[in-house]
Residue frames as qw, qx, qy, qz and C-alpha x, y, z in Angstrom:
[[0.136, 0.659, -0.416, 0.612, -14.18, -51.98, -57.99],
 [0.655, -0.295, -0.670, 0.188, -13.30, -53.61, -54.70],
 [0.251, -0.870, -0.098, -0.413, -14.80, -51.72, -51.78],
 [0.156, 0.670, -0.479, 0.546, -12.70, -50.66, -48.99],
 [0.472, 0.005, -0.784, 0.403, -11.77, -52.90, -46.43],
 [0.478, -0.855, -0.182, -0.089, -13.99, -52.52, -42.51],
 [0.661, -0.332, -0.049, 0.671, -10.12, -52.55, -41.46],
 [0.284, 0.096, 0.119, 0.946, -8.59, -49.50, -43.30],
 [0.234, -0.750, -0.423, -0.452, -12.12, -47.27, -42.09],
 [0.514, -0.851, -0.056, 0.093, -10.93, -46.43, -38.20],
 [0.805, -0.055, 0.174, 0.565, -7.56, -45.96, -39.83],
 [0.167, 0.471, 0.333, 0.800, -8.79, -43.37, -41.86],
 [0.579, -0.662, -0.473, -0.048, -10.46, -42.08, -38.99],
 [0.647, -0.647, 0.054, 0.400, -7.70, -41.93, -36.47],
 [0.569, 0.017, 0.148, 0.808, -5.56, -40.28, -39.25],
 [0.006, 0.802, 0.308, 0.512, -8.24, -37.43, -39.45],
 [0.678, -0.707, -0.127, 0.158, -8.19, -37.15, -35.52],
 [0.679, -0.116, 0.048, 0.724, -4.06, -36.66, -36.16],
 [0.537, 0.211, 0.254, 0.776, -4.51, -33.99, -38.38],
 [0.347, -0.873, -0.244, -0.241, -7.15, -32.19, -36.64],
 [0.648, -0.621, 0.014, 0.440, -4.68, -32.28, -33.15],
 [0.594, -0.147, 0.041, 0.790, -1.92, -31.12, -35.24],
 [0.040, 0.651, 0.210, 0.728, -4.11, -27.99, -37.10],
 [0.357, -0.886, 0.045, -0.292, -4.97, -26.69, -33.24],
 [0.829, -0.198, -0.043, 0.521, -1.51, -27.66, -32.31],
 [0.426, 0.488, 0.439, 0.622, -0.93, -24.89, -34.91],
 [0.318, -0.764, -0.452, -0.332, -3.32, -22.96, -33.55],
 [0.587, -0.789, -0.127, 0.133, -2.09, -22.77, -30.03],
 [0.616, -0.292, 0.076, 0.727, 1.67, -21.82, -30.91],
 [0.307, 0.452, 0.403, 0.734, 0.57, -19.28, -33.05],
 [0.348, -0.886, -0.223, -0.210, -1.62, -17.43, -30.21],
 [0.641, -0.631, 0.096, 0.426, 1.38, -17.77, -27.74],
 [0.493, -0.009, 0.089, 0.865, 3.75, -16.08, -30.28],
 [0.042, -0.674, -0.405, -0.616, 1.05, -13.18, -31.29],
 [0.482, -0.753, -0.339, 0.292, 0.11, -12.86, -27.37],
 [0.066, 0.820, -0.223, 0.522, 0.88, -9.23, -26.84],
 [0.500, -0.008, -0.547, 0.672, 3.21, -8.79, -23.41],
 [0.419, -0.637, -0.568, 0.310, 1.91, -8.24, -19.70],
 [0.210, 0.872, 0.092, 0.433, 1.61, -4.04, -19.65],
 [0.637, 0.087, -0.484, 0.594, 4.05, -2.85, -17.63],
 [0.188, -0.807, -0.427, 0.363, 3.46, -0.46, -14.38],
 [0.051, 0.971, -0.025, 0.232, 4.93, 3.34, -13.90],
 [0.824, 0.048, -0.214, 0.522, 8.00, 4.16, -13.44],
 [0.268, -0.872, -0.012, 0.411, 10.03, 6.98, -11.66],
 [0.676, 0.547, 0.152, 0.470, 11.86, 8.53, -14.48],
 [0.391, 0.507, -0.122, 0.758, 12.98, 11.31, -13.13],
 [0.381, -0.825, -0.410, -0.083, 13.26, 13.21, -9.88],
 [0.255, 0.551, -0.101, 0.788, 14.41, 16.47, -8.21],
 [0.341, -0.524, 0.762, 0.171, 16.82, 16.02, -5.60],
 [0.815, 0.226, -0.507, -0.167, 18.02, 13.19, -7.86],
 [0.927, -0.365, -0.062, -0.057, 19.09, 10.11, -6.16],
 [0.749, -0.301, -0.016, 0.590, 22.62, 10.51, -3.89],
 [0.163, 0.791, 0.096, 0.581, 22.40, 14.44, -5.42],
 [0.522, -0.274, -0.458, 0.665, 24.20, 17.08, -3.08],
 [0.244, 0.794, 0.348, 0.434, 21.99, 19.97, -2.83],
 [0.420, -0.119, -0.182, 0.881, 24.16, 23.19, -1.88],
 [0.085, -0.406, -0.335, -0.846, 20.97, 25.59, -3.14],
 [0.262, 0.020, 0.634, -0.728, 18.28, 26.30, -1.03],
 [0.177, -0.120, -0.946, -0.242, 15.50, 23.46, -1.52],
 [0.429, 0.103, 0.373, -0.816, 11.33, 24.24, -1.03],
 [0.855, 0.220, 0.127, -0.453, 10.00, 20.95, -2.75],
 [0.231, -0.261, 0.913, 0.212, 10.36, 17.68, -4.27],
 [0.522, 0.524, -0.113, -0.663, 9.48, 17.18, -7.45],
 [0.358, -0.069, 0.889, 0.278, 9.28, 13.12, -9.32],
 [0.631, 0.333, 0.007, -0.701, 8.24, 12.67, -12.42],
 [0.650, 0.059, 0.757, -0.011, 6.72, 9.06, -13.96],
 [0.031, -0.034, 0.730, 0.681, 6.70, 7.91, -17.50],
 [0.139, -0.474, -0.699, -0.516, 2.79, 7.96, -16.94],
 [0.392, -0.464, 0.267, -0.748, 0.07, 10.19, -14.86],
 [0.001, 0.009, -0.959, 0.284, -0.77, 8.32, -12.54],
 [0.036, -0.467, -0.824, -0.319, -4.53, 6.68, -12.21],
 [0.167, -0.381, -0.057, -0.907, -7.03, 9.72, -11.73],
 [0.678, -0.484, -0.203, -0.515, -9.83, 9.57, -8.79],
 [0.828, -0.288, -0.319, 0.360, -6.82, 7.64, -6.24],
 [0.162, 0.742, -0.421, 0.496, -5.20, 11.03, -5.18],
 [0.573, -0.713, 0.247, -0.320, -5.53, 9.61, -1.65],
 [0.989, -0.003, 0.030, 0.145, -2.76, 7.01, -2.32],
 [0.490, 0.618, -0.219, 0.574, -0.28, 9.17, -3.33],
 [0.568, -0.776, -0.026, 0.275, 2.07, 9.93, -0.72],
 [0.733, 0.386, -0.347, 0.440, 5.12, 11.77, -0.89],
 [0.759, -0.642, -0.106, 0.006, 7.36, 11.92, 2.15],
 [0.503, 0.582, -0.451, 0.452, 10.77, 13.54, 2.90],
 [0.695, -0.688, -0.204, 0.038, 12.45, 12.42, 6.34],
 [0.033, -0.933, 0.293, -0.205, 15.78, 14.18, 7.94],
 [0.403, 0.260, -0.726, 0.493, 18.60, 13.67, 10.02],
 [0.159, -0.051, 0.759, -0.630, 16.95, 12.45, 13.49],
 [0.070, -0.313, -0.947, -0.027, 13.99, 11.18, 11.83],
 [0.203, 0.573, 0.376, -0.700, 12.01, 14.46, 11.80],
 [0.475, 0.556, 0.625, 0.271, 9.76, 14.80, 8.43],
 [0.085, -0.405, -0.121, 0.902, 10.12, 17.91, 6.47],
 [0.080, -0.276, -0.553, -0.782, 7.55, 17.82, 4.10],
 [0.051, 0.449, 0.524, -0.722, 4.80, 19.95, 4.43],
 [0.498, 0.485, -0.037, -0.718, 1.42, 21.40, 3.03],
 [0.787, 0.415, 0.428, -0.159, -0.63, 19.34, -0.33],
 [0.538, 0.036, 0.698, 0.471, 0.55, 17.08, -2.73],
 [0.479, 0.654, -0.070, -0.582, 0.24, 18.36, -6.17],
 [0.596, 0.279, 0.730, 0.187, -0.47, 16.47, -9.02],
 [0.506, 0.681, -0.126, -0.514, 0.10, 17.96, -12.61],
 [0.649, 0.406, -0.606, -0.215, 0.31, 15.25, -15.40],
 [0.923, -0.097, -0.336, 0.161, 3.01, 12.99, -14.66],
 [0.324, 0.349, -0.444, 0.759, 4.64, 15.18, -12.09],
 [0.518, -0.727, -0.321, -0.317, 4.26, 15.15, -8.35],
 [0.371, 0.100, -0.483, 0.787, 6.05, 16.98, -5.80],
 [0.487, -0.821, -0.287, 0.072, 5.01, 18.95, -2.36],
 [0.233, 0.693, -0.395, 0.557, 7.15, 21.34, -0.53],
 [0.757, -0.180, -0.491, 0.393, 9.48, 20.69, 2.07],
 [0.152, -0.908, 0.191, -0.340, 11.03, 23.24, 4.68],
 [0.785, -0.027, -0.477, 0.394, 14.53, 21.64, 5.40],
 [0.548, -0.815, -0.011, -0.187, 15.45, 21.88, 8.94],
 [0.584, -0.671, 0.425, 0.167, 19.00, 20.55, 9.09],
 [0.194, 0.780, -0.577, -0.147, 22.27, 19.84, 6.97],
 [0.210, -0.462, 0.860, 0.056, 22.58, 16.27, 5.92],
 [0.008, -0.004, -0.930, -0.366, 21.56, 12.56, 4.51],
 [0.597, 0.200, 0.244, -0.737, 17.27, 12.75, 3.64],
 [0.166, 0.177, 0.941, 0.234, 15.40, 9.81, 2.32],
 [0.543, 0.243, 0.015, -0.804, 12.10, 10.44, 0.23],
 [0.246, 0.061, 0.958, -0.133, 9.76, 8.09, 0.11],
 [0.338, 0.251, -0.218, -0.880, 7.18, 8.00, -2.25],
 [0.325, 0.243, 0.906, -0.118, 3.81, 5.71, -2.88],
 [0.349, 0.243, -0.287, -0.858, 1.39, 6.58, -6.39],
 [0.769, 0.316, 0.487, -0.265, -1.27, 4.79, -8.17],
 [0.207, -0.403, 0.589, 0.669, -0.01, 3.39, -11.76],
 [0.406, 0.241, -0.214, -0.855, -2.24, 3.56, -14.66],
 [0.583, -0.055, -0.696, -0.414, -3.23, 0.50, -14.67],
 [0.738, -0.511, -0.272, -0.347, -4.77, 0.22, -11.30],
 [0.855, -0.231, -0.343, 0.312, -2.01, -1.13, -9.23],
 [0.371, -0.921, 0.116, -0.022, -0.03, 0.77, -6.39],
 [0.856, 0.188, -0.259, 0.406, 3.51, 1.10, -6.76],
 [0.317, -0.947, 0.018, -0.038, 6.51, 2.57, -4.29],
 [0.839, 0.140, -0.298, 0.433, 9.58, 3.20, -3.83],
 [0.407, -0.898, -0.002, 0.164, 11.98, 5.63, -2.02],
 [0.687, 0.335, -0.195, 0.615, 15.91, 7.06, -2.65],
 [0.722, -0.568, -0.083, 0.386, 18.02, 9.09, -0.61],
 [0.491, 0.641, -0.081, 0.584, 20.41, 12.90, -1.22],
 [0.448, -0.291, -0.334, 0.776, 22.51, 15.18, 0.88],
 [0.070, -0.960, -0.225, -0.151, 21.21, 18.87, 1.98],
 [0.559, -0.146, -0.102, 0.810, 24.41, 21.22, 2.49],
 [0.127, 0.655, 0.229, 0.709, 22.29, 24.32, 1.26],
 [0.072, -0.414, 0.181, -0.889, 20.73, 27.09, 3.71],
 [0.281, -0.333, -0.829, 0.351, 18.46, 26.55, 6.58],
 [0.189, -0.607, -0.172, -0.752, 15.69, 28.79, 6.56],
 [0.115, -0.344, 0.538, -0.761, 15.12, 31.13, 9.40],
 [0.787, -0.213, 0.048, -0.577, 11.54, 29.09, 10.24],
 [0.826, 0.096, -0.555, -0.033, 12.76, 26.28, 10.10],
 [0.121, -0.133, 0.767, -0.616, 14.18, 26.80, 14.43],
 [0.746, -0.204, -0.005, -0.634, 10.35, 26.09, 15.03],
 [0.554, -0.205, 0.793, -0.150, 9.53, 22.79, 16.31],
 [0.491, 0.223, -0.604, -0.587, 9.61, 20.42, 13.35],
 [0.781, -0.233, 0.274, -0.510, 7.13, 17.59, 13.56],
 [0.406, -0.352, 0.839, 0.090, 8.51, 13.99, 14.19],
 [0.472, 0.134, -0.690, -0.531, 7.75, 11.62, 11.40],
 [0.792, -0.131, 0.418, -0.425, 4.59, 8.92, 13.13],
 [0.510, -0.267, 0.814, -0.072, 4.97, 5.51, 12.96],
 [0.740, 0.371, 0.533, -0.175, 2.91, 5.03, 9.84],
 [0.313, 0.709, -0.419, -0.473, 5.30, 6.06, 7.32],
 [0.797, 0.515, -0.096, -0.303, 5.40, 4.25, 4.42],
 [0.423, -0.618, 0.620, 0.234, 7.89, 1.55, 4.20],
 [0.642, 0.575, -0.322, -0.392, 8.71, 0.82, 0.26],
 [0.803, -0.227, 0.550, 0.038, 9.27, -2.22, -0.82],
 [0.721, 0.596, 0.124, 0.330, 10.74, -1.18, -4.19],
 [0.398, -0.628, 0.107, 0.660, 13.70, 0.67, -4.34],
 [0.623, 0.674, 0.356, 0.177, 13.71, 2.65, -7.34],
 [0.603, -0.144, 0.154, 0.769, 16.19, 4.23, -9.46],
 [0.188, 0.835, 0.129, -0.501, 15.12, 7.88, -10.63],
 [0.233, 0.729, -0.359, -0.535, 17.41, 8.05, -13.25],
 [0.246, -0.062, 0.948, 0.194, 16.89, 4.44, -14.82],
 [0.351, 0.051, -0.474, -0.806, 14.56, 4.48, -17.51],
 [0.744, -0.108, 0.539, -0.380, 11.20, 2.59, -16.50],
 [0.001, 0.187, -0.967, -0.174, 11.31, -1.49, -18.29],
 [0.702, 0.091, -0.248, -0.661, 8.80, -2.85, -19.84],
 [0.818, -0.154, 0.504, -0.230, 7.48, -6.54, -18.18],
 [0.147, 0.496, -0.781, -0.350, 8.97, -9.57, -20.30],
 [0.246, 0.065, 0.942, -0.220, 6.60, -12.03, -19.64],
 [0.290, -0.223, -0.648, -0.668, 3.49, -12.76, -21.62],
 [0.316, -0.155, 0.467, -0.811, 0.30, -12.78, -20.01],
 [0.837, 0.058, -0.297, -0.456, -0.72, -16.13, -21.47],
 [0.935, -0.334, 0.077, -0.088, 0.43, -19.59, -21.06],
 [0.256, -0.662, 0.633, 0.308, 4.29, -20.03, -21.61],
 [0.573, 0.544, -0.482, -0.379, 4.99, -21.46, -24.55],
 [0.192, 0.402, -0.895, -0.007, 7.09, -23.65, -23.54],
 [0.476, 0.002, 0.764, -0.436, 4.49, -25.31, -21.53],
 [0.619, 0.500, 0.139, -0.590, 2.27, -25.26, -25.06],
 [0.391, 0.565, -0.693, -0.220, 4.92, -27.22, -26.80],
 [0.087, -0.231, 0.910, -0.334, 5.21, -29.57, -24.18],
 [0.612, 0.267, 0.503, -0.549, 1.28, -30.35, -24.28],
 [0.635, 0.560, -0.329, -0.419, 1.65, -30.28, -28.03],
 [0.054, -0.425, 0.902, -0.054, 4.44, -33.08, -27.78],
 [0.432, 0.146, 0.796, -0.398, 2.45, -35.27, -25.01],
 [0.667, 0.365, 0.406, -0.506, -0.62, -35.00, -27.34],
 [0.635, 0.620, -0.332, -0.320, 0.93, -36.04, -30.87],
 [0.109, 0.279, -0.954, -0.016, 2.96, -39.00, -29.27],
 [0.570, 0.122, 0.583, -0.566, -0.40, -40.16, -27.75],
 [0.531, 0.597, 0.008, -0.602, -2.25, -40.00, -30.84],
 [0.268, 0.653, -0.689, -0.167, 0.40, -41.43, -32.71],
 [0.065, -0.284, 0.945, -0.148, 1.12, -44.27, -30.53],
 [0.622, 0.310, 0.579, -0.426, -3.33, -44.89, -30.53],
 [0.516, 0.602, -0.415, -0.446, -2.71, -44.63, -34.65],
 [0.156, 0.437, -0.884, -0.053, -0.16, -47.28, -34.58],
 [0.255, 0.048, 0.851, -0.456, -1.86, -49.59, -31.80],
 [0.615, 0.477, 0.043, -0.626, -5.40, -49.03, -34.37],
 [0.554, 0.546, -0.471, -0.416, -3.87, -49.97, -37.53],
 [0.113, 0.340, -0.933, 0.029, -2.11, -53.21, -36.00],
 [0.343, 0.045, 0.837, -0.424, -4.99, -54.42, -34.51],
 [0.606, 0.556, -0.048, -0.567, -6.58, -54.06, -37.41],
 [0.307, 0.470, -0.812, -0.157, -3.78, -56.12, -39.71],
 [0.170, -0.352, 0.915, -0.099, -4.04, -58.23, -37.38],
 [0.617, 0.350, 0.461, -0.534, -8.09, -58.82, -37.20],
 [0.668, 0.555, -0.106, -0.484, -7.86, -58.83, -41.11],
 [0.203, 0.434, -0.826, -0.296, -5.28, -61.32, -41.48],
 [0.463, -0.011, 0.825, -0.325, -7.23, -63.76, -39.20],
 [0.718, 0.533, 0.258, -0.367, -10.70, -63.48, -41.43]]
């Protein structure tokens, strides 16, 4: 039996090497489809005023609730914050926190457009805010002549705007590498391979025709 050529030995070789690259080729598009998706934060789901609501009733709190409690042992993040016509705050007295509801009472002082602003912790560690905006047409309680107290300079200025009555969305993005990028590597590395396969074997042919 005539023993295999020294040529056809790094042939066989470099075609293992291929077939390795192409099993963890394999490998890596399978993790990136499996990859669970980036968890999404908290959402306002639901709040009371609702957002561009006209309340005609007589109003003693504001009440949002999130699709999740928010993170336990951060009450001191939580803000909520109703401001008037002229820029005079009317919420008043401690946040309360049951579940995934959190509201404070207010003591409206005047007839027209309020913005509530609002800042929480979201279960998964990260701070989120946002703020919306209803009309007051209701009653005007008798305390409420008192001097009300001017909103200070540190109020909270949200950089979400959030919709109360929009269900919260769940991130689209994976929290691995993009696929596409994994294809692209995959590509780059099987044309490589390939092209060292080819560039192997010839130089081989060639070596063997010489001898």
């Amino acid at each position: 039996m005539t023993a295999p050529s020294a040529a056809a030995e790094p042939s066989r070789f470099l075609w293992r090497v291929l077939a390795l690259l192409g099993v963890v080729a394999l490998a890596l598009v399978a993790n990136c489809l499996t990859a669970p998706p980036a968890e999404a934060h908290d959402a306002l789901t639901e709040s009371n005023p609702a957002q561009g609501q006209t309340v005609t009733e007589k109003l003693d709190q504001i009440v949002l609730t999130f699709n999740e409690a928010p993170l336990s042992g951060l009450q001191g993040g939580i803000v909520i914050q109703a401001v008037g016509p002229g820029g005079h705050e009317v919420t008043t007295g401690e946040l309360r926190i049951q579940d995934r509801t959190l509201s404070r009472a207010v003591l409206m002082t005047d007839q027209g457009d309020y913005t509530v602003s609002w800042r929480t912790v979201s279960a998964d560690g990260h701070p989120i805010d946002g703020s919306y905006t209803f009309s007051y047409a209701g009653p005007i309680p008798a305390a409420a002549t008192a001097t009300v107290t001017p909103t200070s300079s540190a109020t909270p200025t949200p950089s979400v705007v959030a919709s109360p009555t929009s269900p919260p969305t769940a991130a689209n993005s994976s929290s691995g590498t993009p696929i596409a990028l994994v294809v692209v590597i995959i590509i780059v590395v099987l044309i490589l391979a390939g092209g060292g396969l080819w560039l192997a074997t010839e130089l081989n042919r060639r070596r063997a025709s010489k001898e």
